[in-house]
LUMDOVO-544167 format. One line per 8 residues: their letters; for each residue x, y negated, z negated of C-alpha. Coordinates in pm, whole numbers, always signed. Layout:
A) X Y Z | ...
This chain:
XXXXXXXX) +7384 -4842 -11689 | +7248 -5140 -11896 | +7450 -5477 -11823 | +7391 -5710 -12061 | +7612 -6056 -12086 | +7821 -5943 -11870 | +7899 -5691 -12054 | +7813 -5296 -11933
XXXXXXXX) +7683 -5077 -12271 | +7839 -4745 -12300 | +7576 -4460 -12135 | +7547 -4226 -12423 | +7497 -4451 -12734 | +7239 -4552 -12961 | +7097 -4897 -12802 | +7114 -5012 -13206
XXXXXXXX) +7539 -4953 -13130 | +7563 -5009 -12784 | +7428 -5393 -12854 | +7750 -5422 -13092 | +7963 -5399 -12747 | +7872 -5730 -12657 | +8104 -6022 -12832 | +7897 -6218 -13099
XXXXXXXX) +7646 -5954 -13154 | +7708 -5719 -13439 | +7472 -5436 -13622 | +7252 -5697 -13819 | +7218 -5895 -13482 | +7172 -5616 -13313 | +6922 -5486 -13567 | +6747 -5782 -13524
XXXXXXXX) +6700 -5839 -13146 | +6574 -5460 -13155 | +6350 -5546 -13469 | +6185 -5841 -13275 | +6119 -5643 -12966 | +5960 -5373 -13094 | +6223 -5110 -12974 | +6339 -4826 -13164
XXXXXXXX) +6698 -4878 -13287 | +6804 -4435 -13212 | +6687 -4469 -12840 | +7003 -4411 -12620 | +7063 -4704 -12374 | +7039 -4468 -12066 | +6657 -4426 -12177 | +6580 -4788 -12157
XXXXXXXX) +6325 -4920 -11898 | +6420 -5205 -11638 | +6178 -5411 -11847 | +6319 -5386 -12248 | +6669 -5461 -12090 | +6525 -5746 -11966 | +6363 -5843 -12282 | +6701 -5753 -12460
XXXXXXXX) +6862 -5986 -12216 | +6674 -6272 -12226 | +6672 -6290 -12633 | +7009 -6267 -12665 | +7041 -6574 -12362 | +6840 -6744 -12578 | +6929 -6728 -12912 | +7311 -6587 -12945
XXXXXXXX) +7600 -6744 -12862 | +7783 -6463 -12649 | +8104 -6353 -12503 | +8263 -6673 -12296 | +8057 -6962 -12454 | +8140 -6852 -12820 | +8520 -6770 -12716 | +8536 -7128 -12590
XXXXXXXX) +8386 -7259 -12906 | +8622 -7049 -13118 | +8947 -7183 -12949 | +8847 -7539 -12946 | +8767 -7514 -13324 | +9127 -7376 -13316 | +9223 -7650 -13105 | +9056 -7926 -13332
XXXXXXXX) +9183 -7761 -13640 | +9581 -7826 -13483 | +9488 -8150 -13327 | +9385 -8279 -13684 | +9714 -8157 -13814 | +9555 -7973 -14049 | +9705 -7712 -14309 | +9504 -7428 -14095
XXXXXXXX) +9613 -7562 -13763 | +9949 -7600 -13835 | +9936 -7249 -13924 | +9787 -7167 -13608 | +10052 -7378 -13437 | +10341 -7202 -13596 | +10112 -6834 -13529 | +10151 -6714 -13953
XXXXXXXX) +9830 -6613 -14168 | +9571 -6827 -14151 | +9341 -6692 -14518 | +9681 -6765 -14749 | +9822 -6377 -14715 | +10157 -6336 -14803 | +10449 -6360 -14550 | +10759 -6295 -14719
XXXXXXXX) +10667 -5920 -14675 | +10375 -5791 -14406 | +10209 -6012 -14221 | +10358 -5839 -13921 | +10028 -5822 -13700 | +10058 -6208 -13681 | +10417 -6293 -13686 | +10541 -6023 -13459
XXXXXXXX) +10832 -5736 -13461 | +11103 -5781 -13676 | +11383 -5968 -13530 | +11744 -5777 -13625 | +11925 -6006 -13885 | +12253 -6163 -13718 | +12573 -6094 -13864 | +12849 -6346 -13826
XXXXXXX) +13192 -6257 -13688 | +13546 -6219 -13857 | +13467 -6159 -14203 | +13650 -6285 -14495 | +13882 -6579 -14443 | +14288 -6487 -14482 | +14518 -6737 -14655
């Protein structure tokens, strides 16, 4: 099994997908590092030799921002965006859309579960 980044690639896949497993690295990257190296994009990853892993590996060390380093850049961006008091940080601070979807309906993924409306007590007042 092929460890790359840190992260193992699934046995059975097409290198060309199995590349997409690692954070930061998607088809076009993956196209590319494959393109570069001279490896064909439908071999599986089982049928990789010690020595194009390698290869694989030390591209993507040295040109792609993977996994840990580019999750740390992506929250202090966040970070810097709500330190600024920005409009986007602020909604980051207050967890709502981000890209100006609606919220008055959807926009459940971000906010949450519904929370049950609370009905007051007693009713109507008597004279």
């Amino acid at each position: 099994m092929a460890r790359i980044a840190g992260v193992d690639l699934p046995k059975n896949k097409r290198i060309e997908i199995g590349l997409t497993y690692i954070l930061g690295i998607g088809r076009s990257s993956s196209n590319r590092i494959l393109g570069k190296l001279d490896i064909d994009p439908n071999k599986k990853t089982d049928d990789l030799s010690e020595s194009e892993v390698n290869s694989i590996r030390q591209v993507i060390d040295n040109e792609y921002k993977v996994e840990g380093e580019l999750r740390s850049e992506v929250s202090m961006n966040i970070k810097r965006l709500m330190d600024l008091g920005s409009y986007r940080g602020l909604r980051h601070r207050r967890s709502l859309p981000v890209h100006g979807q609606r919220t008055s309906t959807n926009a459940r993924t971000r906010k949450g579960p519904k929370r049950a409306a609370v009905k007051k007590k007693g009713g109507a007042k008597k004279k």
